[in-house]
C-alpha positions as MATLAB code, in Angstrom:
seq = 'XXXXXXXXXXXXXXXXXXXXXXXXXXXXXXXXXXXXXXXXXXXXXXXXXXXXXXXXXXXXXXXXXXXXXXXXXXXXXXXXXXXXXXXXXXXXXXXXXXXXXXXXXXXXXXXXXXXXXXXXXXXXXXXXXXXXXXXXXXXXXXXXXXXXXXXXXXXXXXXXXXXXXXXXXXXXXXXXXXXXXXXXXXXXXXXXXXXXXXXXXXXXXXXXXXXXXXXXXXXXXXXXXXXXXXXXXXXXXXXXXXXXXXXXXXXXXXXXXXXXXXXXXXXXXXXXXXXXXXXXXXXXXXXXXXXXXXXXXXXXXXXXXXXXXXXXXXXXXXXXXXXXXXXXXXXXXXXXXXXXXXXXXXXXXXXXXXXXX';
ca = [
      26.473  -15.548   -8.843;
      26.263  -18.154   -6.456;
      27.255  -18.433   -2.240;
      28.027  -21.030    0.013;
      24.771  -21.058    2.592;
      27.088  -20.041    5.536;
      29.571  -17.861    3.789;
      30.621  -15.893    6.534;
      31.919  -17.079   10.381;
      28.553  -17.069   12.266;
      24.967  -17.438   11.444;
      23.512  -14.107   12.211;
      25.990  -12.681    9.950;
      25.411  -14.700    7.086;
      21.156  -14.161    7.807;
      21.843  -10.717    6.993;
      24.131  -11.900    4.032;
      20.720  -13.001    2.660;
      18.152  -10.752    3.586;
      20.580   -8.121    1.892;
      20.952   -9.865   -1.192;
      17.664  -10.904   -1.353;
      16.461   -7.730   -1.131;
      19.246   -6.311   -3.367;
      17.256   -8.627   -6.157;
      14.113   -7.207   -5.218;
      15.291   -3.853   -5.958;
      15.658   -4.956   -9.778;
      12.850   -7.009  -10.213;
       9.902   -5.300   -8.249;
       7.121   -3.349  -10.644;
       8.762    0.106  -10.516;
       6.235    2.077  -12.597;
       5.421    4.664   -9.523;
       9.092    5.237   -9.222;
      10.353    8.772   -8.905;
      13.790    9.055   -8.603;
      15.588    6.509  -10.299;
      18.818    7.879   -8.552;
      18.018    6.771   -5.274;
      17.027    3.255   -6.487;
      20.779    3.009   -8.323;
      22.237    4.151   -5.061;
      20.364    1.546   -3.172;
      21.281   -1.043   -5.510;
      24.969   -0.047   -5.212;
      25.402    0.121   -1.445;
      24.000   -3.432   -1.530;
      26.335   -5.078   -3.690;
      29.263   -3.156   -1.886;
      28.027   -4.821    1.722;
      30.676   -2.437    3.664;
      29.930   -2.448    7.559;
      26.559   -3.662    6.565;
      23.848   -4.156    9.437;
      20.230   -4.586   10.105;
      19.861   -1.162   10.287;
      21.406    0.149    7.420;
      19.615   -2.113    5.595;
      16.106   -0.918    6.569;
      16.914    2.735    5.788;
      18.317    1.808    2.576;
      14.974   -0.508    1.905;
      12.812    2.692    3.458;
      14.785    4.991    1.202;
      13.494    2.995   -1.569;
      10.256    3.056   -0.915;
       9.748    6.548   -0.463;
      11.301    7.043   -4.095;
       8.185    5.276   -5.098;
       9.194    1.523   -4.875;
       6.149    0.886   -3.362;
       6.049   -2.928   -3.032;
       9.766   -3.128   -1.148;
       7.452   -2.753    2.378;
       6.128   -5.990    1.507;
       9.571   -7.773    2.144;
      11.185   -5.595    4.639;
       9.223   -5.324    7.067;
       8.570   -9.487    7.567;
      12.278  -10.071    6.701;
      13.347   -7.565    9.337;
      11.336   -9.094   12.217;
      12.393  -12.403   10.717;
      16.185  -11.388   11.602;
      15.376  -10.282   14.723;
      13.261  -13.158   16.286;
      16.245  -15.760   15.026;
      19.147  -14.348   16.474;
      17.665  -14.517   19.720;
      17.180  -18.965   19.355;
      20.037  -21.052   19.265;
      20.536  -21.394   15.951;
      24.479  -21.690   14.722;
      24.337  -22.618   10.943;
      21.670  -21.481    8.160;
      20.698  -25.478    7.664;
      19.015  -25.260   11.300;
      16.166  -22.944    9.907;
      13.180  -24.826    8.996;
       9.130  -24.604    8.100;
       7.820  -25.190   11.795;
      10.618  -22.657   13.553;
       9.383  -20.285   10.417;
       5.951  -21.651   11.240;
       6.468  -20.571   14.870;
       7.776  -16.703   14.214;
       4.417  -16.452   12.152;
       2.260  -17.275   15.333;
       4.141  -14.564   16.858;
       4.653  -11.842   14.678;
       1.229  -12.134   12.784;
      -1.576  -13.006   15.482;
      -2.981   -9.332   15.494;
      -2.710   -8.880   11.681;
      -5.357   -9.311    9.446;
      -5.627  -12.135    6.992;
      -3.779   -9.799    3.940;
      -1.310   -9.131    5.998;
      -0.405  -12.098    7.438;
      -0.691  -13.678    3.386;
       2.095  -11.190    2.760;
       4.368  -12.303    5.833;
       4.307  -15.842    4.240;
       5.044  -14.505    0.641;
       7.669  -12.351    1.602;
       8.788  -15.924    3.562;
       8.906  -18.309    0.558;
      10.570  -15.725   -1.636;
      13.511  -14.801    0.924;
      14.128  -19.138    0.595;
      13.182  -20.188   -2.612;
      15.567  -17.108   -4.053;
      18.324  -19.191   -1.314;
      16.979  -22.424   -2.648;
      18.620  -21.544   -6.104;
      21.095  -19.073   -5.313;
      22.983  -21.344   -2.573;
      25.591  -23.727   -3.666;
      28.853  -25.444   -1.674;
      31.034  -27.864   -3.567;
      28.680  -27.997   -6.561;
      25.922  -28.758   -4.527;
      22.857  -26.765   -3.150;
      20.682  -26.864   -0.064;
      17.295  -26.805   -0.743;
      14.661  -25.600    1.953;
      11.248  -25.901    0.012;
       9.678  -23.677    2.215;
       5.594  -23.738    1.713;
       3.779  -22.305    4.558;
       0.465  -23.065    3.225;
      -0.834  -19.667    2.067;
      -3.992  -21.092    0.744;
      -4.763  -22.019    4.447;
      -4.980  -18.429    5.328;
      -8.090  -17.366    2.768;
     -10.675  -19.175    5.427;
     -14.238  -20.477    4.811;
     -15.541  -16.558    6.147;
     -14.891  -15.012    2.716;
     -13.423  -11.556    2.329;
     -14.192   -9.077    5.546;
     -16.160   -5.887    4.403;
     -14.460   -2.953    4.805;
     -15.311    0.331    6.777;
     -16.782    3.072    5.097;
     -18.657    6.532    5.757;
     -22.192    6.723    5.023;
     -23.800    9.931    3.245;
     -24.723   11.853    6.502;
     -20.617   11.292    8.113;
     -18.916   11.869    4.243;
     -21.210   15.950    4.739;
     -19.887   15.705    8.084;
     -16.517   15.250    6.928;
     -16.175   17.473    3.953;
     -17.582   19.989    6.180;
     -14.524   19.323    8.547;
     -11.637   19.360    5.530;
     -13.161   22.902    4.831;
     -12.844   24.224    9.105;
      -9.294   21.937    9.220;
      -7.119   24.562   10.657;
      -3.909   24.017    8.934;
      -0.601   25.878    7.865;
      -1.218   28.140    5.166;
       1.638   26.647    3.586;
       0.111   23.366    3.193;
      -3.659   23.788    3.595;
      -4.681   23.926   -0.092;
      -2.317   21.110   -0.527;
      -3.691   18.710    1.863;
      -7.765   19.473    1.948;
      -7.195   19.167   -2.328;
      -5.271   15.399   -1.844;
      -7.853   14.908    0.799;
     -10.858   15.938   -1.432;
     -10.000   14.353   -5.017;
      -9.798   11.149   -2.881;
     -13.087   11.571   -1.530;
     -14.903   12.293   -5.043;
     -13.294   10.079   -7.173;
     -12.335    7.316   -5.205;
      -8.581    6.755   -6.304;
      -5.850    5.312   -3.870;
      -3.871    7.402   -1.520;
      -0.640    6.265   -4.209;
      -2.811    7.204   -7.431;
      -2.966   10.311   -5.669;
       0.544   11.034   -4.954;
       2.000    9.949   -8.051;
       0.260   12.780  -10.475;
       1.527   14.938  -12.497;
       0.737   18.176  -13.468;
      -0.221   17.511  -16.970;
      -2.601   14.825  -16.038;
      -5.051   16.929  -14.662;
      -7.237   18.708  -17.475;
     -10.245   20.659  -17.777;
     -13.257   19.526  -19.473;
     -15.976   21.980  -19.647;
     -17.218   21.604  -15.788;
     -15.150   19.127  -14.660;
     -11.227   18.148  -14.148;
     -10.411   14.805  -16.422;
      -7.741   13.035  -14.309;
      -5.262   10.677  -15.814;
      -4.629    8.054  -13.194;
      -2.080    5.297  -13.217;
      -3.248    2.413  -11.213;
      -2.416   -0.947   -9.969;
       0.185   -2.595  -12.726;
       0.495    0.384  -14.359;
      -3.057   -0.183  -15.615;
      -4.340    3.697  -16.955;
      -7.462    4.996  -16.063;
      -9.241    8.366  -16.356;
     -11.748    9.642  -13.727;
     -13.930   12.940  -13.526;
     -14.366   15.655  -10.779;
     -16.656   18.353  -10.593;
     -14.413   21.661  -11.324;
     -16.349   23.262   -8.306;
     -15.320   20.950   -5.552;
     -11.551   21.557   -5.812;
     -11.376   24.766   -8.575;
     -10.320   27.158   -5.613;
      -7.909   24.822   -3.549;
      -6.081   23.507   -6.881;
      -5.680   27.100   -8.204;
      -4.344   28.296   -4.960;
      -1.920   25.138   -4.861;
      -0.428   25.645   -8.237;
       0.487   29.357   -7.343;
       1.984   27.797   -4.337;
       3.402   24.815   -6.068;
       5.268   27.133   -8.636;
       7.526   28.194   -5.953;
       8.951   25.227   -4.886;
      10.852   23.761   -7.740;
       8.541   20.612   -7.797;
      10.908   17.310   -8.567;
       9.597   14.811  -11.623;
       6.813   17.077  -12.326;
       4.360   15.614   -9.530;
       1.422   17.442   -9.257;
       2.198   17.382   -5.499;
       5.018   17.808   -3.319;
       6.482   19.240   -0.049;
       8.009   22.229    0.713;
      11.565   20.821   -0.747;
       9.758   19.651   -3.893;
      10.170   15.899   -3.230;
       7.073   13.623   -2.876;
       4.773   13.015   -0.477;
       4.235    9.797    1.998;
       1.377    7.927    2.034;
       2.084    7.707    5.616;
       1.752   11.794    5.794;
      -1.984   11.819    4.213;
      -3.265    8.796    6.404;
      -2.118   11.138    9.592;
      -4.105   13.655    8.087;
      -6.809   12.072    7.090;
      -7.141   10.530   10.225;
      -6.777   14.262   11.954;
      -9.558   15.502   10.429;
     -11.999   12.224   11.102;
     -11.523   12.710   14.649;
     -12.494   16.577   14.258;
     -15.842   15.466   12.317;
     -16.143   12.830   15.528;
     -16.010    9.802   13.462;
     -14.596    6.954   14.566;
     -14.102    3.597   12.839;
     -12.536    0.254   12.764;
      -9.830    1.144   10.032;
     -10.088    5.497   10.217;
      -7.588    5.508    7.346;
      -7.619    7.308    4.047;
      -8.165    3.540    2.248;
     -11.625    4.067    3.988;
     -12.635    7.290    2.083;
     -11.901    5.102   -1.585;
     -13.999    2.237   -0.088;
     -16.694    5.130    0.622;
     -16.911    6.459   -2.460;
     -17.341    2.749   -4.142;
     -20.532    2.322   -1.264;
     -22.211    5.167   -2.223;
     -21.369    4.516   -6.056;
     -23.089    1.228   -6.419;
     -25.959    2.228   -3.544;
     -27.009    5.220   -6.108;
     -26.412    3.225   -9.644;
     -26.300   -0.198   -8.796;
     -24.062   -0.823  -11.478;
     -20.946   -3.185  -10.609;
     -19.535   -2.322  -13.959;
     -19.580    1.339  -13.048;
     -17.838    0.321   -9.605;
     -15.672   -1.783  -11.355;
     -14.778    0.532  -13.860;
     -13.915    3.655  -11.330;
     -11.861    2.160   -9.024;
      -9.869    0.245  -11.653;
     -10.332   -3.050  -10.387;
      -9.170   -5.785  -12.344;
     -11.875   -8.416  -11.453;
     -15.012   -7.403  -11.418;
     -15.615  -10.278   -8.064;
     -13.170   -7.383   -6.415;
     -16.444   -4.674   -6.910;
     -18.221   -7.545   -5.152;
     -17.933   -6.628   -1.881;
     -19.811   -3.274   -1.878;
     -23.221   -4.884   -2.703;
     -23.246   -5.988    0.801;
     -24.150   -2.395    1.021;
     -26.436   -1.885   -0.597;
     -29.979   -1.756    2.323;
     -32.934   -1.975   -0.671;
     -31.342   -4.606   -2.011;
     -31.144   -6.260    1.815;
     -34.653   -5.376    2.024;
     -36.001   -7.167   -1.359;
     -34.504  -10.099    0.286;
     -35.888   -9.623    3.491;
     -39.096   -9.223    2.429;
     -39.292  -12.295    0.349;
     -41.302  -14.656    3.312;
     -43.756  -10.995    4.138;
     -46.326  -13.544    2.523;
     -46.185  -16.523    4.363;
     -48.151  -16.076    7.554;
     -47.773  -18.566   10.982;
];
């Protein structure tokens, strides 16, 4: 169905006309393979097509409700789209015609200047959809206004390359694992968390992959748990853990687990059974850094995965093998951690030893 651009009696009003719709179509068209509970999407869904006393911030906790059913990409859009509403309404701006690239151009400068490059490539995605799904969605007297919004993405990749990431080398990963096992936590959760934490650290999946499974895709095989990990597109995967780094903290989970009425079958959950946040593991992940004393650019849980790949390729240098275990689609993506890698560094380095002054 179609809408007149300004629809309603002033422009912020009909702004959030769009952002809701927009995002109501992002709701039904995002990848929803790491979706939970369907329910909560449908109810999303429904309170944006009703648009009763709708507002800005109704509209985030409907979008953040989303996400923590397992909608993961929905951030992507809200968060831009929300900042978006809230820098316009403060210009002059009386009709939705009055929004163009270089007053776009100019909330970008703003918003973005302390982001890194990803981010700000998703600011300007999450852009161009919000007006190319107005671009054909907009029409007034059989005709429609067209904004052609481009924001040159491209621009953003740089002549630098891709930045390496932060990782932990051998002697601060002991260091580490030595503090997940002294982490003073809640009975109640600490097999829970130090088990997330560890099958992270030893197999190198995303804080998501981790989340999102279920009981029956762990298995034993002989010495080792088989894990059955859904990745990136849906793409499946299966990765290997030694049974003796997590045997005692999953056993003493699933006792704990059994009592809780666990929704969807997740392998993990909190103490109402629903799923966890991604947001809850990087705050403890981040805990139990600072109790090792290790401080680093990024001192997320992404950083433990990005680990794991370093010390992968520095002890097979095998990008296939790198490739393979983190699930990465292109192998150029496994690139990055043969910057790594010191012997090969020092091969290089030595390669003038023979010339003499």
């Amino acid at each position: 169905m179609k809408y007149a651009l300004n629809l309603k009696s002033d422009f912020e009003s009909n702004l959030l006309f769009w952002i809701t719709r927009f995002m109501r179509y992002k709701l039904t068209t995002l990848s929803n393979h790491q979706v939970n509970d369907k329910n909560t999407i449908l109810n999303a869904i429904n309170e944006l097509n009703t648009m009763q006393d709708m507002n800005i911030a109704h509209l985030e906790r409907i979008c953040k409700n989303a996400r923590k059913a397992g909608l993961i990409g929905i951030n992507t859009y809200t968060t831009p789209l929300i900042k978006l509403y809230a820098y316009l309404k403060q210009l002059p701006i009386q009709k939705m015609e009055e929004i163009d690239e270089e007053i776009l151009n100019d909330f970008l400068s703003v918003e973005t200047s302390s982001l890194a490059i990803a981010s700000k490539k998703n600011y300007r995605i999450a852009l161009i959809g919000f007006f190319g799904y107005i671009d054909k969605q907009n029409e007034t007297n059989g005709t429609s206004y067209v904004y052609n919004i481009t924001l040159k993405i491209n621009a953003l990749q740089g002549k630098s390359g891709q930045k390496l990431p932060a990782f932990l080398n051998e002697k601060e990963l002991e260091s580490f694992l030595s503090a997940i096992d002294n982490a003073k936590l809640s009975p109640k959760i600490a097999s829970r968390n130090k088990l997330i934490i560890k099958l992270i650290v030893y197999t190198g999946i995303r804080v998501s992959e981790a989340l999102n499974l279920h009981l029956k895709d762990i298995l034993p095989s002989q010495d080792c748990y088989l894990l059955q990990i859904r990745g990136k597109g849906n793409k499946p995967r299966v990765v290997m853990i030694r049974r003796f780094h997590i045997d005692t903290l999953l056993q003493s989970w699933l006792t704990q687990r059994s009592s809780l009425s666990p929704q969807y079958d997740l392998l993990f959950c909190n103490s109402k059974g629903e799923a966890l946040t991604q947001s809850y593991i990087y705050q403890n992940v981040e805990k139990i850094l600072l109790e090792a004393g290790i401080r680093k650019e990024k001192n997320g849980a992404h950083m433990l995965r990005h680990s794991f790949a370093t010390l992968l390729y520095q002890k097979k240098h095998d990008l296939i093998m790198v490739q393979e275990a983190l699930g990465h689609a292109n192998l150029n993506t496994s690139r990055i951690y043969t910057h790594f890698d010191k012997e090969r560094l020092r091969e290089v380095a030595s390669i003038m030893d023979t010339i003499t002054p």
